[in-house]
C-alpha positions as CSV (number, residue, x, y, z in Angstrom):
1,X,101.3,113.1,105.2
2,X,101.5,116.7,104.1
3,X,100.0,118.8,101.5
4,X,96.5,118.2,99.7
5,X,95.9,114.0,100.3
6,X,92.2,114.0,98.0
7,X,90.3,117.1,96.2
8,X,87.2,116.8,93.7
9,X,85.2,118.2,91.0
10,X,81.1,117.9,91.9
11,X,79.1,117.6,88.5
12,X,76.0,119.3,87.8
13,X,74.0,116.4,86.0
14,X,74.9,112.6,85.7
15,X,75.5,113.0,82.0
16,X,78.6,115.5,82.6
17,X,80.3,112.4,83.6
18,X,81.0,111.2,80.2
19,X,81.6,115.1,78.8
20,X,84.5,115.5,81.8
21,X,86.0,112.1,81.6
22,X,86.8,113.0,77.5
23,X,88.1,116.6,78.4
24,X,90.8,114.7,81.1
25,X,91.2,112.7,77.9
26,X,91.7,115.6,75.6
27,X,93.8,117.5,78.3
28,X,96.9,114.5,78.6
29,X,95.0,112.8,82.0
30,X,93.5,109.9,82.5
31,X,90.6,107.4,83.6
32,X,92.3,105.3,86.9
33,X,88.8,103.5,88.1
34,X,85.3,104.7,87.7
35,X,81.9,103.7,89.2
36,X,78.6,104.6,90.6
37,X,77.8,105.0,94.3
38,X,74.3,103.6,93.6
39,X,71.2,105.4,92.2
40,X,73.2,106.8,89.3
41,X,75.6,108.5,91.3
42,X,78.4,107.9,89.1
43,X,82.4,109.0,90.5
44,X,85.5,108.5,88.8
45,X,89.4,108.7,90.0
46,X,91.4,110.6,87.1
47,X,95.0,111.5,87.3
48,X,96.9,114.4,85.6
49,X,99.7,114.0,83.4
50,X,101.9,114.9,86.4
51,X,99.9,111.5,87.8
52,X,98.0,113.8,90.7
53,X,94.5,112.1,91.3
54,X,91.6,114.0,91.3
55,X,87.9,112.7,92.1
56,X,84.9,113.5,89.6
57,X,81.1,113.0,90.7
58,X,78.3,113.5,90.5
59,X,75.5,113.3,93.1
């Protein structure tokens, strides 16, 4: 494999979550799978409208 394999955007506060997950919306992207590592620490797996994946969490 070459090139970037898995990069991510680290939130600030759990209730970004929802606020970044409507901007990937907004922006042409969209949800691929979502979750929460426990304790509130919620992730999810977006792609771009190009279909790149990108992880956003929070932690």
């Amino acid at each position: 494999m070459r090139g970037i394999v898995h990069f991510g955007f680290r939130l600030q506060a759990p209730e970004d979550n929802e606020v970044a997950l409507v901007e990937v919306g907004n922006a042409g992207g969209r949800v691929r799978r979502r979750g929460d590592f426990g304790l509130g620490f919620l992730y999810a797996y977006v792609a771009d409208p190009d279909g790149y994946e990108v992880e956003i969490w929070f932690e």
